[in-house]
C-alpha positions as CSV (number, residue, x, y, z in Angstrom):
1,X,0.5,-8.4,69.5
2,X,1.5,-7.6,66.1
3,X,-1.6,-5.5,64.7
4,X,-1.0,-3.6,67.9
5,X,2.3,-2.8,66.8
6,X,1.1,-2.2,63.7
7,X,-1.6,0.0,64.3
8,X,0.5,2.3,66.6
9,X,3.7,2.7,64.0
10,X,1.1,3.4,61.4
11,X,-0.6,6.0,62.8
12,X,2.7,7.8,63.5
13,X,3.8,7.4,60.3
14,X,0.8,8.3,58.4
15,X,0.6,11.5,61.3
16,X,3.8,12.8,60.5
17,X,3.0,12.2,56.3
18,X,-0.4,14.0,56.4
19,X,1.4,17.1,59.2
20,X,4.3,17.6,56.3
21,X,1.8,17.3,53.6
22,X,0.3,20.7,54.7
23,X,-3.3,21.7,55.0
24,X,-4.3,23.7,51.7
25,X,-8.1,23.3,50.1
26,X,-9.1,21.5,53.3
27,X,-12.7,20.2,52.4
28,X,-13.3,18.6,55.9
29,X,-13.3,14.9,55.8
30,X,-10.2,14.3,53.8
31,X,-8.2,13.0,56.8
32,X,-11.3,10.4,57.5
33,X,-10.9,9.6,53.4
34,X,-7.0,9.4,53.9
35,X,-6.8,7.3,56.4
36,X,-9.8,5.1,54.9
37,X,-7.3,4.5,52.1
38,X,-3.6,4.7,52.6
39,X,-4.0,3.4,56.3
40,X,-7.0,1.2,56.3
41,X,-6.3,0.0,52.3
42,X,-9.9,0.2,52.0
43,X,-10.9,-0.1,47.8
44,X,-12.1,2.6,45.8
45,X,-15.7,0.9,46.2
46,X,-16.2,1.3,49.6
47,X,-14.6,4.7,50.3
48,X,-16.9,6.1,47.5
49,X,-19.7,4.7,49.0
50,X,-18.7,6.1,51.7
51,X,-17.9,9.9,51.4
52,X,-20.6,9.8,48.3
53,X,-18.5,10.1,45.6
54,X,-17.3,8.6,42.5
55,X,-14.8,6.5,42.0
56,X,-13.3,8.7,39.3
57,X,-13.1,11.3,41.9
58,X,-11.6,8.8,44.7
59,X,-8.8,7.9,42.2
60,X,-8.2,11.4,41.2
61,X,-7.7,12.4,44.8
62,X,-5.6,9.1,45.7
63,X,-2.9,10.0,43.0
64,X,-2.7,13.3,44.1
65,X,-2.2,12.5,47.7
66,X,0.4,10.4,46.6
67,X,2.3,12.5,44.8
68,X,2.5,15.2,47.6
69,X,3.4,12.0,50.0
70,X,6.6,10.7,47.7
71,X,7.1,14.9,47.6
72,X,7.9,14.3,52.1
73,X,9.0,11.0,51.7
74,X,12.5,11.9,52.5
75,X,11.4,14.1,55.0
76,X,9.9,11.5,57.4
77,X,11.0,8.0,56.6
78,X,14.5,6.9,57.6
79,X,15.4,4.4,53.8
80,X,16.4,1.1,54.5
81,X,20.8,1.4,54.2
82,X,23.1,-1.3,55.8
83,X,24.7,-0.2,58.6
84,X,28.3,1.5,59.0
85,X,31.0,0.1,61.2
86,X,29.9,1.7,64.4
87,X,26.2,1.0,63.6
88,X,27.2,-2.5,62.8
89,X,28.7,-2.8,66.0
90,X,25.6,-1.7,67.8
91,X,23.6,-4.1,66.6
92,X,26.1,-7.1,66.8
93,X,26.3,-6.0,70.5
94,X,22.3,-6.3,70.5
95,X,21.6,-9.7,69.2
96,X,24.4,-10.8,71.9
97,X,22.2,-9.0,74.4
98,X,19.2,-10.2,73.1
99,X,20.5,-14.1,73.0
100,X,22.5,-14.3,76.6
101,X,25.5,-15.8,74.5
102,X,28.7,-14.9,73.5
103,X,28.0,-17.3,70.7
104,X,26.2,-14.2,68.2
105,X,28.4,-11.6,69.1
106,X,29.1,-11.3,65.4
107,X,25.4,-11.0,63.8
108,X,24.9,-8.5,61.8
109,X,21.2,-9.3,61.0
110,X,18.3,-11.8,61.2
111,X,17.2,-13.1,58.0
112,X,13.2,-14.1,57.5
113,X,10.3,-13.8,55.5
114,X,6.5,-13.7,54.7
115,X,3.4,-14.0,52.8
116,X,1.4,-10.9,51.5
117,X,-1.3,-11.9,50.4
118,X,-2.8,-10.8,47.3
119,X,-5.8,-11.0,44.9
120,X,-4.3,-14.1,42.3
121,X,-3.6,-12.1,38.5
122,X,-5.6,-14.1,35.4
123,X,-2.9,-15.9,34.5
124,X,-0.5,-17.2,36.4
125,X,-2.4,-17.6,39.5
126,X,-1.3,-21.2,40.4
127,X,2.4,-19.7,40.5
128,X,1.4,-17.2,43.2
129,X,-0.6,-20.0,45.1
130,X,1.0,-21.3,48.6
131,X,1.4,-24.2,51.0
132,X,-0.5,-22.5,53.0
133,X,-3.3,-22.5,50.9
134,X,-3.7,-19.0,49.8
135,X,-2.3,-16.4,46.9
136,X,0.8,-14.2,48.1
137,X,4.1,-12.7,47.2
138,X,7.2,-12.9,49.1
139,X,8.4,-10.3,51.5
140,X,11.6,-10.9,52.6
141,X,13.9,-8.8,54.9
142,X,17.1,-8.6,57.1
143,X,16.4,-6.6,60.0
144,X,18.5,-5.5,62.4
145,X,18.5,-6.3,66.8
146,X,15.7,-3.6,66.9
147,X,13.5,-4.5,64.3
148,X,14.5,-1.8,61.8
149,X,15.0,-2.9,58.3
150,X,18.6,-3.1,56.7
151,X,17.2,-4.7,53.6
152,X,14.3,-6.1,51.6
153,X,13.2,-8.1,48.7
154,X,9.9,-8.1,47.5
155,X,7.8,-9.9,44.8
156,X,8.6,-13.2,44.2
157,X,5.1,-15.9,43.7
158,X,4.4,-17.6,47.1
159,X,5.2,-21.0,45.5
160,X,9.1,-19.8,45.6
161,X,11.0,-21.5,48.5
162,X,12.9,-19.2,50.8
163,X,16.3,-20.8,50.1
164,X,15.4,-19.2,46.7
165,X,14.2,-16.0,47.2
166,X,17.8,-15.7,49.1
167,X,19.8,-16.9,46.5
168,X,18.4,-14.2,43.7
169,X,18.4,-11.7,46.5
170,X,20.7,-8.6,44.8
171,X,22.3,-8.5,48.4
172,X,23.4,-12.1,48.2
173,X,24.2,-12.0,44.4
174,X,26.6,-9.2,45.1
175,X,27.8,-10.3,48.5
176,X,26.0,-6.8,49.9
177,X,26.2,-7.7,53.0
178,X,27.1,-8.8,56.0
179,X,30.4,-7.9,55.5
180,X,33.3,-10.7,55.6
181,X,33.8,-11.4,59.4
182,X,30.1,-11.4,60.4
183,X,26.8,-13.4,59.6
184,X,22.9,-13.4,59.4
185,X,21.0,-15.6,61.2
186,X,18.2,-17.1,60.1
187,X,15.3,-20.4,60.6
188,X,15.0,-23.9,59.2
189,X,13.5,-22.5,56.1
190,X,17.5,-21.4,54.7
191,X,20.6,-23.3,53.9
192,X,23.2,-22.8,56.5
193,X,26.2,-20.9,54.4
194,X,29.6,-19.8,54.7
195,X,30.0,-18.5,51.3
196,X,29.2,-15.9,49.3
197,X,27.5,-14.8,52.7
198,X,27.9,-16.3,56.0
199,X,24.2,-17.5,57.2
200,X,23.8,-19.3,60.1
201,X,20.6,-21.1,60.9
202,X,19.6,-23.8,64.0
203,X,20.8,-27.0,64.4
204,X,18.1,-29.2,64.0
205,X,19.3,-32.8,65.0
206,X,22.7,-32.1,66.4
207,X,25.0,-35.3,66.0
208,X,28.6,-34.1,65.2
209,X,29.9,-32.6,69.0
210,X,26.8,-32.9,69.8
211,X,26.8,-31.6,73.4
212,X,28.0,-28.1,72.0
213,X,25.3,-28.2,69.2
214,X,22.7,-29.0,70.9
215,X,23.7,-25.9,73.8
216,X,23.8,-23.5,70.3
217,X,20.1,-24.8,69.3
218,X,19.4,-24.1,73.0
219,X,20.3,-20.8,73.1
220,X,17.6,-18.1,73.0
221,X,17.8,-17.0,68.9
222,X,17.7,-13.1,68.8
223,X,15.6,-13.3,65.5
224,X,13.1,-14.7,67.4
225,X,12.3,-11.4,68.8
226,X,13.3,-8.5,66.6
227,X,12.1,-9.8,63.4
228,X,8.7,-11.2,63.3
229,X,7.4,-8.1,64.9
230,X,9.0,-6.0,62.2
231,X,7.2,-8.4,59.5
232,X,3.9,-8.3,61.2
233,X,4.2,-4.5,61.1
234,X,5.1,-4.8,57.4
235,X,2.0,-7.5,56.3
236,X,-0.2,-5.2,57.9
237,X,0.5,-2.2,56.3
């Protein structure tokens, strides 16, 4: 499902980039070469083998593309902002929808990360090595009811819990956001918190009231939905 998504949202994207970009000293295959590298993330190698060139030449061409891509940025890619007041009430409206309970009418964002994986630097490498048996850095994100991102942190070694890579988030440093009155919602993998940011995560073995516990573990989380598929889309590209 997600390199579906993926794929689609990329091609978009990288469509509207390479329309704004403009069409000056076309040479004929440099939307194939394009998408080789900036949608495919094929190496220098390969696309030079390719198109029969040399690398000098690919890298020469990559920078310049680029550059005339941060020049549109703006132009086609909505940044990733919190949310106003009326935004925020959009999306606290949509996690309620999402879930079938009153319960996260005040969610302001779900809360979750992954693993990009990467080739391991020469030193270091054990830092950036994971549980899961592989080198990575941390992506993590706050997303909001329709998958759209509200806020990200990026670059911590995959060895880093996620309780960590929260707690040196700048959002949560500075108490960015949710604002006071409404939470994020996030897995097992985070503390549940009512200061400096209210988190709130699953009960996992509900003893304290545990009838109305258990009914809140129950219930269908909205993160479940909205999130991963905006990560997926994000590891891929």
């Amino acid at each position: 499902m997600f390199p579906c998504w993926a794929s689609i949202s990329g091609k978009v994207t990288s469509g509207r980039i390479f329309a704004c970009r403009g069409h000056g000293n076309d040479h004929g295959w440099g939307k194939a070469f394009e998408v080789l590298v900036f949608v495919c993330g094929t190496s220098y190698w390969v696309v030079a083998e390719a198109f029969d060139i040399p690398r000098t030449t690919c890298h020469g061409m990559v920078h310049r593309v680029s550059k005339a891509i941060q020049g549109v940025f703006r132009r086609v890619i909505h940044f990733i902002r919190f949310p106003n007041r009326n935004e925020l009430e959009e999306i606290c409206a949509g996690f309620q929808q999402l879930s079938g309970s009153p319960a996260f009418c005040k969610v302001a964002g779900s809360i979750d990360g992954c693993h990009v994986r990467i080739v391991p630097p020469g030193r270091f490498a054990a830092d950036y090595f994971t549980r899961k048996l592989f080198h990575s850095v941390q992506f993590q994100a706050i997303c909001d009811h329709k998958g759209r991102f509200l806020d990200v942190t990026v670059g911590f070694p995959g060895c880093v819990h996620d309780a960590r890579v929260l707690r040196c988030s700048p959002f949560y440093v500075h108490q960015l956001y949710p604002p006071p009155g409404w939470c994020l919602i996030g897995d097992g993998g985070y503390p549940c918190l009512a200061e400096p940011i209210c988190l709130m995560t699953p009960f996992r073995e509900p003893v304290w009231n545990a009838v109305d516990n258990s009914r809140l573990s129950r219930a269908r989380f909205p993160g479940d939905w909205s999130l991963p598929s905006a990560l997926g889309s994000a590891e891929e590209r």
